[in-house]
Biopython code that builds the backbone (N, CA, C, O; Angstrom):
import numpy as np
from Bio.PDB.StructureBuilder import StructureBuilder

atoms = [
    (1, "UNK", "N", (-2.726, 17.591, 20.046)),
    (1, "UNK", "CA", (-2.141, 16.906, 18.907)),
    (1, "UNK", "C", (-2.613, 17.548, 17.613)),
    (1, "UNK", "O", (-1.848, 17.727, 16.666)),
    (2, "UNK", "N", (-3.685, 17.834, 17.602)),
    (2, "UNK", "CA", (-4.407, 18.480, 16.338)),
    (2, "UNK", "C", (-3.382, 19.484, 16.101)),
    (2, "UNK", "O", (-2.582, 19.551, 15.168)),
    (3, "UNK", "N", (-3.577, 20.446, 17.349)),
    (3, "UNK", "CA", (-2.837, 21.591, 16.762)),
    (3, "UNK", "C", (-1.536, 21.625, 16.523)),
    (3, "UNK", "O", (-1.099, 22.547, 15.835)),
    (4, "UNK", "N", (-0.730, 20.710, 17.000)),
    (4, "UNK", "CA", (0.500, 20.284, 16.838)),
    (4, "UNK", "C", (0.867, 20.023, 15.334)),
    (4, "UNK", "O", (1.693, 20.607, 14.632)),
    (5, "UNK", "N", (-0.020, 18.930, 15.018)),
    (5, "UNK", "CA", (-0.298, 18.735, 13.696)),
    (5, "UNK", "C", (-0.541, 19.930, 12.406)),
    (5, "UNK", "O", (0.088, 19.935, 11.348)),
    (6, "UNK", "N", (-1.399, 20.717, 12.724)),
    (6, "UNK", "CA", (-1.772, 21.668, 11.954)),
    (6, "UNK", "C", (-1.116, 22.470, 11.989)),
    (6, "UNK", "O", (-1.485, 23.208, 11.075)),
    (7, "UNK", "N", (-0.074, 23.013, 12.594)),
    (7, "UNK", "CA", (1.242, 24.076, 12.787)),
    (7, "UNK", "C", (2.355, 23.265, 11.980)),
    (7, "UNK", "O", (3.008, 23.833, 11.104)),
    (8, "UNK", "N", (2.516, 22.173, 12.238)),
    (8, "UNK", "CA", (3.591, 21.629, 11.562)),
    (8, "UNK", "C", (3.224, 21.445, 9.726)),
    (8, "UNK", "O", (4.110, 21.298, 8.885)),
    (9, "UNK", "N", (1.664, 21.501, 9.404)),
    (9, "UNK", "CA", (1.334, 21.295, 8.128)),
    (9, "UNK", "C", (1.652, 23.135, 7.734)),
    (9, "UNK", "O", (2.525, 23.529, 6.961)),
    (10, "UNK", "N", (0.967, 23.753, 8.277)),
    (10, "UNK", "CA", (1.045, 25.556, 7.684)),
    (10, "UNK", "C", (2.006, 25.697, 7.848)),
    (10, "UNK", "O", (2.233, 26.884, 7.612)),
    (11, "UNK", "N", (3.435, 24.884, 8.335)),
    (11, "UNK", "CA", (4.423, 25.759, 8.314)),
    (11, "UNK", "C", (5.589, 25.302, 7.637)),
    (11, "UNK", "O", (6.665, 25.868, 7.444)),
    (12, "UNK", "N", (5.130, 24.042, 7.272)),
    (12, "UNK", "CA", (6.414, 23.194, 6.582)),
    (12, "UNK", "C", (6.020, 22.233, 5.441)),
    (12, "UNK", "O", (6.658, 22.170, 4.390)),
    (13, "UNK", "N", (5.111, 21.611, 5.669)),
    (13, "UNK", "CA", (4.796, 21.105, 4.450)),
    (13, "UNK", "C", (3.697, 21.674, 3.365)),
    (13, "UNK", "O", (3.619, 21.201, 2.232)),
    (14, "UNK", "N", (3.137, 22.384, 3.678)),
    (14, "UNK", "CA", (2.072, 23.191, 2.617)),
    (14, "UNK", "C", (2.831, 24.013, 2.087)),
    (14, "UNK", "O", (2.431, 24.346, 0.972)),
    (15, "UNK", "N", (3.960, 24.590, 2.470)),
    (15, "UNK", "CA", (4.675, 25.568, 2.076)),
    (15, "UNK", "C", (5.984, 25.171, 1.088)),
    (15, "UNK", "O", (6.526, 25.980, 0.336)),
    (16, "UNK", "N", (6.409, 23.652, 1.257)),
    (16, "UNK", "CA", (7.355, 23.396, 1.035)),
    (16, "UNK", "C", (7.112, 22.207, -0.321)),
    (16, "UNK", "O", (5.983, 21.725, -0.239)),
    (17, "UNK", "N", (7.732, 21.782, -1.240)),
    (17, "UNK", "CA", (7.793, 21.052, -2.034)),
    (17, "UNK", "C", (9.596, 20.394, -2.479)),
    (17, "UNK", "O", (10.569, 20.690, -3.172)),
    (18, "UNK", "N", (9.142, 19.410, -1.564)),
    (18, "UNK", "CA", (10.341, 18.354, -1.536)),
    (18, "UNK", "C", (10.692, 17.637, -3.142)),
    (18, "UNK", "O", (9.902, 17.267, -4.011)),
    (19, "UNK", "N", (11.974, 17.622, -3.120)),
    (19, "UNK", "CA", (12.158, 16.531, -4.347)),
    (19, "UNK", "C", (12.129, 15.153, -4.037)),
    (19, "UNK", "O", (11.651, 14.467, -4.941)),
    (20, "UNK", "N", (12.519, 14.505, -2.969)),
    (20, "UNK", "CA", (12.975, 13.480, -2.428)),
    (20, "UNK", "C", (12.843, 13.284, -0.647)),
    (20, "UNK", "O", (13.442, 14.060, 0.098)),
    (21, "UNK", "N", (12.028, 12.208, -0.137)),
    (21, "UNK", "CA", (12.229, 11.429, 0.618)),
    (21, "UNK", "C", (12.840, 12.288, 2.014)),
    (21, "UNK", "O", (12.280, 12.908, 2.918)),
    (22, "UNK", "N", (14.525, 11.931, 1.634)),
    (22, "UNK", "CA", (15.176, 12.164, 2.276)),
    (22, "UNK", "C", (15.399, 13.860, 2.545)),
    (22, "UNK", "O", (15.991, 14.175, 3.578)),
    (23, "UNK", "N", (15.026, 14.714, 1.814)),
    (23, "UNK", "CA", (14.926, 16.415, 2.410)),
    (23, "UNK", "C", (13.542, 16.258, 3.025)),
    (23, "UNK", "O", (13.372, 17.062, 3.941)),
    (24, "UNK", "N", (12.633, 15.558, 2.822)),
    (24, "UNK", "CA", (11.457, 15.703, 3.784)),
    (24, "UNK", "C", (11.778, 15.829, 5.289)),
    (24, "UNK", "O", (11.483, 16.743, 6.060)),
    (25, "UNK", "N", (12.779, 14.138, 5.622)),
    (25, "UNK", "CA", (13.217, 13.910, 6.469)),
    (25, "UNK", "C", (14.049, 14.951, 7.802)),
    (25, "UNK", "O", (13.825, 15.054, 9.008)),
    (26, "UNK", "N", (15.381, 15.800, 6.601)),
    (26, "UNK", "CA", (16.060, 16.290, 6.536)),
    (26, "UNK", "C", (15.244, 17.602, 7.913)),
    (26, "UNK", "O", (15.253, 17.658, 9.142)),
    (27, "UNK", "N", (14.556, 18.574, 6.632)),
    (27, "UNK", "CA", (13.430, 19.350, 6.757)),
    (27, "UNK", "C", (12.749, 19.383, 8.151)),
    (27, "UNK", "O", (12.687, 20.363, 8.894)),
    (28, "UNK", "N", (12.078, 17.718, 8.454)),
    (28, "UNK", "CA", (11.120, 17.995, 9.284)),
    (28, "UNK", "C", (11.795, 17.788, 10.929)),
    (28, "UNK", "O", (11.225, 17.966, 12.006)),
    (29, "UNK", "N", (13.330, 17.311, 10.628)),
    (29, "UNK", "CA", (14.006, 16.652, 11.477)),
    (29, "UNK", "C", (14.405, 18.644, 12.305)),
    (29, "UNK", "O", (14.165, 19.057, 13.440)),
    (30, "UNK", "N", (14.847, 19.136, 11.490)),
    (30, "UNK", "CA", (14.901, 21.060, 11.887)),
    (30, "UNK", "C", (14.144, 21.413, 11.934)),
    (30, "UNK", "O", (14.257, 22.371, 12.699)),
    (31, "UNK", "N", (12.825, 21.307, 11.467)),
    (31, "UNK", "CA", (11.551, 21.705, 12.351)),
    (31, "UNK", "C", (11.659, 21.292, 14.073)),
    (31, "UNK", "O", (11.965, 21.965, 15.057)),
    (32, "UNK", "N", (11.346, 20.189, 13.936)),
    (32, "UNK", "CA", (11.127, 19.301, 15.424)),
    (32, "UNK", "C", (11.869, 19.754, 16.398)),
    (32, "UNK", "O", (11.440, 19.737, 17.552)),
    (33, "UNK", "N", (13.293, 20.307, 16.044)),
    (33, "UNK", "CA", (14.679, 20.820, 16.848)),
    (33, "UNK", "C", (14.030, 21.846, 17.035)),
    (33, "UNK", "O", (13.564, 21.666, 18.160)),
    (34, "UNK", "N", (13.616, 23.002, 16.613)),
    (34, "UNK", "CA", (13.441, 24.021, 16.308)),
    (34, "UNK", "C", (12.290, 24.245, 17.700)),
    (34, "UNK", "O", (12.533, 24.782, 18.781)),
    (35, "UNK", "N", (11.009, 23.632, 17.222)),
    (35, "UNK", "CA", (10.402, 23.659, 18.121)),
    (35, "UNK", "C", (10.067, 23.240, 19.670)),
    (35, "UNK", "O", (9.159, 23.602, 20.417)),
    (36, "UNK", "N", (11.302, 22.217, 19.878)),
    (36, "UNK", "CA", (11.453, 21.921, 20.500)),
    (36, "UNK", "C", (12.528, 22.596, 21.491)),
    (36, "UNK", "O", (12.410, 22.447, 22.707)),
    (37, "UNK", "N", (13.321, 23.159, 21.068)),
    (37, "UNK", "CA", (14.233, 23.560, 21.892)),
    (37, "UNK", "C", (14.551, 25.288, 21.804)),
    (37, "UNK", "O", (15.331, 25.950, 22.489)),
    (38, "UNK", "N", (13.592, 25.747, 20.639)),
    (38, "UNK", "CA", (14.094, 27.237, 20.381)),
    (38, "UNK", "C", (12.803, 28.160, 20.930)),
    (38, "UNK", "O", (12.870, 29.179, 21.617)),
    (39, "UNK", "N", (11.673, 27.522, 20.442)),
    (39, "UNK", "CA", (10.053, 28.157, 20.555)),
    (39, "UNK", "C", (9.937, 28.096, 21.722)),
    (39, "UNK", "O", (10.224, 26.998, 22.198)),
    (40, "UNK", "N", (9.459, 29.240, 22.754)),
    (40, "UNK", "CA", (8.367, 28.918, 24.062)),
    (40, "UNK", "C", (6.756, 29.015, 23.742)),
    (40, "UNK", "O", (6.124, 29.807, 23.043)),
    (41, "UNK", "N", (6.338, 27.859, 24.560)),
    (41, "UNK", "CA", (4.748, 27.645, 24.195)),
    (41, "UNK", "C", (4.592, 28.384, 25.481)),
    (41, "UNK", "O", (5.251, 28.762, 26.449)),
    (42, "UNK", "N", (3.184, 28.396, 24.915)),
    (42, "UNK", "CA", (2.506, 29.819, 26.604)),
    (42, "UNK", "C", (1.358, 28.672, 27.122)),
    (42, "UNK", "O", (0.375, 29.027, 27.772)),
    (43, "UNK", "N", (1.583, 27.385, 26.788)),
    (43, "UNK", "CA", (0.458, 26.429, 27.756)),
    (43, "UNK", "C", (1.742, 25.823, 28.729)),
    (43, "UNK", "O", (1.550, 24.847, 29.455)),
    (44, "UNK", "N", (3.089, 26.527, 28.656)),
    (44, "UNK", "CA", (3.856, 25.616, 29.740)),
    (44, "UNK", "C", (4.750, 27.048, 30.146)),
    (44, "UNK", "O", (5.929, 27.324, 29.922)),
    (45, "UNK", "N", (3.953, 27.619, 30.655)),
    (45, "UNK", "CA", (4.697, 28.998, 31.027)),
    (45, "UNK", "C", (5.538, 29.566, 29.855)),
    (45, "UNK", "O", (6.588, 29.818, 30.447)),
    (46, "UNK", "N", (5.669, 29.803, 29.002)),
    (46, "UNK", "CA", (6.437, 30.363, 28.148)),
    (46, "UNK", "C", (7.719, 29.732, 28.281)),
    (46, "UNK", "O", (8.674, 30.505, 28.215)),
    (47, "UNK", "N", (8.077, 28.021, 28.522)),
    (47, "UNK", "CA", (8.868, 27.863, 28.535)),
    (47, "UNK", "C", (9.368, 26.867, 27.128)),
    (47, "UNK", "O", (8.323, 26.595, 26.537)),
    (48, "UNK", "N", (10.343, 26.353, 26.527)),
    (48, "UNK", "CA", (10.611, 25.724, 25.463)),
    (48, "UNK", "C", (10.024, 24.117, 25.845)),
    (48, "UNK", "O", (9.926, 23.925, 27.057)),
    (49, "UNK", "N", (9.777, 23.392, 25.293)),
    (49, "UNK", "CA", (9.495, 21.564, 25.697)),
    (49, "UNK", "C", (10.605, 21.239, 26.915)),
    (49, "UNK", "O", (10.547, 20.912, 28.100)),
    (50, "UNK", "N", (12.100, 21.641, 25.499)),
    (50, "UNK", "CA", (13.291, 20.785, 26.073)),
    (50, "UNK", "C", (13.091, 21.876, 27.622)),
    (50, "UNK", "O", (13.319, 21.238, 28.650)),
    (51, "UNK", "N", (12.716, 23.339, 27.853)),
    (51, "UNK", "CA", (13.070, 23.420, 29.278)),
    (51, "UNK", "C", (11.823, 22.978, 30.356)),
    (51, "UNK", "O", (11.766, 23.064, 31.582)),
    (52, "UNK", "N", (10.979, 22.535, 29.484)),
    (52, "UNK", "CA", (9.888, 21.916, 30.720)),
    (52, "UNK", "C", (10.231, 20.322, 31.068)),
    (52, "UNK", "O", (9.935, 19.744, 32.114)),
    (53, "UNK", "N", (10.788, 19.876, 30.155)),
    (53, "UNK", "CA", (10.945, 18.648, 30.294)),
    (53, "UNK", "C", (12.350, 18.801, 31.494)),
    (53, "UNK", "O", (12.647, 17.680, 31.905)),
    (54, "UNK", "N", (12.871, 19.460, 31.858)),
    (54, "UNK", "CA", (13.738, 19.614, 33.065)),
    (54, "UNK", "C", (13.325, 19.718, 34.133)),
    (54, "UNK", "O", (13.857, 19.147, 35.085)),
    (55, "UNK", "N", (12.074, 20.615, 34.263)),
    (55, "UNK", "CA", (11.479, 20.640, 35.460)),
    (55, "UNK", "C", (10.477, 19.736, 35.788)),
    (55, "UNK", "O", (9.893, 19.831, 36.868)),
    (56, "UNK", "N", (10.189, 18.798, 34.913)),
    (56, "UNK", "CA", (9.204, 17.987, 34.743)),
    (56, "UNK", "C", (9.949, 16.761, 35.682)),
    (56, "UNK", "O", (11.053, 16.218, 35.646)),
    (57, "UNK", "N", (8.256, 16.574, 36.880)),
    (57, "UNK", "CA", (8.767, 15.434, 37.927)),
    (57, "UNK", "C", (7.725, 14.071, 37.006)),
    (57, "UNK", "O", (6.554, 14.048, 36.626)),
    (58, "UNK", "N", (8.591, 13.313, 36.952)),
    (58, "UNK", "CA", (7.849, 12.145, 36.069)),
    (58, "UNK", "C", (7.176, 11.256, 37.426)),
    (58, "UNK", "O", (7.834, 10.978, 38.428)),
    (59, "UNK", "N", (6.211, 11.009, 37.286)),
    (59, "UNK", "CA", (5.359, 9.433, 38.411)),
    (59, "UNK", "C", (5.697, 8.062, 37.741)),
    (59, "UNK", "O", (5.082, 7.064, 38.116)),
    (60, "UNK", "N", (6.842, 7.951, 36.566)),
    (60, "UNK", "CA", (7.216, 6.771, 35.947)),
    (60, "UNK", "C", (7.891, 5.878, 36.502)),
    (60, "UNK", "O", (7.707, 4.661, 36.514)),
    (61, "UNK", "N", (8.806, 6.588, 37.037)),
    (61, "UNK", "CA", (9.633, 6.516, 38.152)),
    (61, "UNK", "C", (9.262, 5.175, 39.030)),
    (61, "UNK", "O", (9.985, 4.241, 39.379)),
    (62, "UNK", "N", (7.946, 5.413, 39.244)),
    (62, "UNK", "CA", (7.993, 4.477, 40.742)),
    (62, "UNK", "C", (7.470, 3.709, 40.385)),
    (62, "UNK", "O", (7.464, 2.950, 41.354)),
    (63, "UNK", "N", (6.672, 2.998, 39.240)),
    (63, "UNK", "CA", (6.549, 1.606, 38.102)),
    (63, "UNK", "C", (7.549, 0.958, 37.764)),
    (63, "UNK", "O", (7.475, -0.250, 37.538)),
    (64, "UNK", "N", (8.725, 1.679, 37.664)),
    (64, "UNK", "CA", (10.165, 1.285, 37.313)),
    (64, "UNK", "C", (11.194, 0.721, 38.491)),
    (64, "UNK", "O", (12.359, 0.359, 38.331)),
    (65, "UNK", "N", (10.527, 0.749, 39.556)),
    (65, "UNK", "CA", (11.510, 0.752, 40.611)),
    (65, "UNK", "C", (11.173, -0.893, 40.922)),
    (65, "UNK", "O", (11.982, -1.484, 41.637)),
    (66, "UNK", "N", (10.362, -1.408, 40.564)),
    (66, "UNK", "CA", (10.516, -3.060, 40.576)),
    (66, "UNK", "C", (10.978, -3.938, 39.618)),
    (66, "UNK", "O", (10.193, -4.356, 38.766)),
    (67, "UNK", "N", (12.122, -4.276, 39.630)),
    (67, "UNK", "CA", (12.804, -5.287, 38.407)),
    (67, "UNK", "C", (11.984, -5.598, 37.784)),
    (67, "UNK", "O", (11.848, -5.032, 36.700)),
    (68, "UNK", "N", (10.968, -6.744, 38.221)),
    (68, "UNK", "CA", (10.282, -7.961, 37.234)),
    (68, "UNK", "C", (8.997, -7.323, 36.764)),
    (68, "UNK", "O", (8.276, -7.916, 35.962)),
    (69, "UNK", "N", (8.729, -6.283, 37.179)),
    (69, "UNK", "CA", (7.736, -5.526, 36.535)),
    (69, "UNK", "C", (6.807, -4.205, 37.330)),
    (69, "UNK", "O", (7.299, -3.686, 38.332)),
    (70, "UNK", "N", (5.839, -3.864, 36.951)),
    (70, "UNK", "CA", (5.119, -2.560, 38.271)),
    (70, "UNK", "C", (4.193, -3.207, 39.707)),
    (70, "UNK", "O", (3.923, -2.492, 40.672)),
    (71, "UNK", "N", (3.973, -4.022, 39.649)),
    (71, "UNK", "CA", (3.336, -4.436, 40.672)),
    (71, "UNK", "C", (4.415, -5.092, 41.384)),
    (71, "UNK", "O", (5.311, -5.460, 40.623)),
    (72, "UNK", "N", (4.620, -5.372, 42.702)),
    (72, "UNK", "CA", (5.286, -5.189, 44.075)),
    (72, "UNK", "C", (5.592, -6.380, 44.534)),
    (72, "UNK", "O", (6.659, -6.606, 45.104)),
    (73, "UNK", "N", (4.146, -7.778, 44.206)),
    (73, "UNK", "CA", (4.232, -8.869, 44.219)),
    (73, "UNK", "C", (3.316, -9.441, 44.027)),
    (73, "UNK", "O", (2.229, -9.021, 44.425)),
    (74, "UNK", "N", (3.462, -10.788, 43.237)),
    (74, "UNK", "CA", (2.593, -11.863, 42.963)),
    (74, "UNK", "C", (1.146, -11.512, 44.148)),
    (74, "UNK", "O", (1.217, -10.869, 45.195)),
    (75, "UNK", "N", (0.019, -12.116, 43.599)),
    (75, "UNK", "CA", (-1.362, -12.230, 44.075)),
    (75, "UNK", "C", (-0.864, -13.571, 44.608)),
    (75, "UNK", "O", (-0.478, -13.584, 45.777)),
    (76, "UNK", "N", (-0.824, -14.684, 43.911)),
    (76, "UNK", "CA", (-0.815, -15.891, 44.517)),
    (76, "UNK", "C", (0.261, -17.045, 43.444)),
    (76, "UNK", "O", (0.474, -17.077, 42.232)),
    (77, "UNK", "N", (0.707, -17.825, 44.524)),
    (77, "UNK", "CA", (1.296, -18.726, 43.834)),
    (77, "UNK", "C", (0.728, -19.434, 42.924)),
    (77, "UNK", "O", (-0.458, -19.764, 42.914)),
    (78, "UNK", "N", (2.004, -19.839, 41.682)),
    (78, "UNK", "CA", (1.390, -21.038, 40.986)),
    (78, "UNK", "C", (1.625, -22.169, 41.377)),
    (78, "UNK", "O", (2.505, -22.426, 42.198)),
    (79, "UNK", "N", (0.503, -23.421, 40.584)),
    (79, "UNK", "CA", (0.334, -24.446, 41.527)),
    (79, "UNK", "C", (1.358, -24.879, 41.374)),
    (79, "UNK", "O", (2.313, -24.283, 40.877)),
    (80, "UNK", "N", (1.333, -26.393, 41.918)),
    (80, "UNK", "CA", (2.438, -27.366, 41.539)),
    (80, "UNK", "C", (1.957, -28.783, 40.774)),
    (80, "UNK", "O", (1.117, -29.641, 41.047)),
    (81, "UNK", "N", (2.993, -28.577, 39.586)),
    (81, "UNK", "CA", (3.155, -29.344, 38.529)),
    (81, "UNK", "C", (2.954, -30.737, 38.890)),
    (81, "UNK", "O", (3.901, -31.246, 39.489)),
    (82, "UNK", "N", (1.904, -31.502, 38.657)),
    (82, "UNK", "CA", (1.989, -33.278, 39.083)),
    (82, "UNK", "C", (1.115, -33.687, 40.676)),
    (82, "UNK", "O", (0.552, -34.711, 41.065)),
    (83, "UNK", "N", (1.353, -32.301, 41.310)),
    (83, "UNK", "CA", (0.015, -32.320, 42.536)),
    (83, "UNK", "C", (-1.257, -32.254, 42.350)),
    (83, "UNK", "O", (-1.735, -31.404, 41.599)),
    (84, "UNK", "N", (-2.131, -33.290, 43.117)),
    (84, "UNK", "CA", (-3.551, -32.922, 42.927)),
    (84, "UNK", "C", (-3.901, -32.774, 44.726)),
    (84, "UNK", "O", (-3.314, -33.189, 45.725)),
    (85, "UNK", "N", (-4.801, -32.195, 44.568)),
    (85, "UNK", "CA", (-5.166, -31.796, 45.767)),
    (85, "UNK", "C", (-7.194, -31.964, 45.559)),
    (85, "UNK", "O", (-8.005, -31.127, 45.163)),
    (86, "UNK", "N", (-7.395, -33.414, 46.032)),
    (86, "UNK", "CA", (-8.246, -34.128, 46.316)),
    (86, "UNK", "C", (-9.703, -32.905, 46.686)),
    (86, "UNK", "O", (-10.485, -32.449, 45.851)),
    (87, "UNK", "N", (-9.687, -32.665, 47.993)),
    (87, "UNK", "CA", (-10.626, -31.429, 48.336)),
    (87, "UNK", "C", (-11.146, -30.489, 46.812)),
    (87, "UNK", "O", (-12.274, -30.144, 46.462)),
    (88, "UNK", "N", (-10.040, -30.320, 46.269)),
    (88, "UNK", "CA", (-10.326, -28.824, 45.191)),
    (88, "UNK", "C", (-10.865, -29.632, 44.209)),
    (88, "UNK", "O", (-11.493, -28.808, 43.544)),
    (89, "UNK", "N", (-11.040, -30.764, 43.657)),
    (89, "UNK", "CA", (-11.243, -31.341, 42.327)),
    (89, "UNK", "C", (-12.650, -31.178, 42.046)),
    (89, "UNK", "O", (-13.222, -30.848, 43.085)),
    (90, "UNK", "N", (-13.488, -31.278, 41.013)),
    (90, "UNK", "CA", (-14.707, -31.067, 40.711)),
    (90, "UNK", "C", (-14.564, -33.062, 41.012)),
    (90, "UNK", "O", (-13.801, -34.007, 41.214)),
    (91, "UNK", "N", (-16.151, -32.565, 40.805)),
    (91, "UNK", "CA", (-16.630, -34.228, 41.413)),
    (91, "UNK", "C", (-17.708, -34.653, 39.944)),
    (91, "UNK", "O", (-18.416, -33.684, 39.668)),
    (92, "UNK", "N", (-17.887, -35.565, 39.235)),
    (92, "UNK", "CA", (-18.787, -35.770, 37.956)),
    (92, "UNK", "C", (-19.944, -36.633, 38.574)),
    (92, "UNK", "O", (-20.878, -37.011, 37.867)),
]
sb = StructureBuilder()
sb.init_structure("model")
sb.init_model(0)
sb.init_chain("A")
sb.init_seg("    ")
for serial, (resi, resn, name, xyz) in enumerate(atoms, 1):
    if name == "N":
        sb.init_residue(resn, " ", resi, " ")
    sb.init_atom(name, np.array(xyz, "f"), 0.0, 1.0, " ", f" {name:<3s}", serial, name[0])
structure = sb.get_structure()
């Protein structure tokens, strides 16, 4: 991230002096494209993001594969509303 950071400062904003807001935007929005889909980095084989992210097998996948959430099923039921169950009660 650092260096991510620090490439994107030496190369676009230290260099650059915006009038407005919106060319910042503009600006950093063709950076991001740029590097993302034109540059190959040499920590992912010399390949671009957008082409690693193709070959890229995600493990997200299988967190997602249960509707109501990542775990598979409840630990234990909840109780029931208006039941007491004599045995379990603390005693004073």
């Amino acid at each position: 991230i650092e260096s991510f950071n620090g490439r994107l400062r030496d190369e676009l904003l230290n260099e650059t002096l915006f009038t407005s807001l919106a060319q910042a935007r503009v600006a950093i929005a063709l950076w991001r494209a740029d590097y993302n889909t034109a540059r190959p980095h040499s920590q992912i084989a010399w390949q671009t993001p957008a082409e690693f992210a193709t070959t890229f097998n995600s493990r997200r996948s299988l967190a997602l594969r249960y509707a109501k959430g990542s775990a598979p099923a409840t630990v234990a039921s909840p109780a029931q509303q208006g039941t007491t169950h004599a045995g379990n009660e603390l005693k004073t």
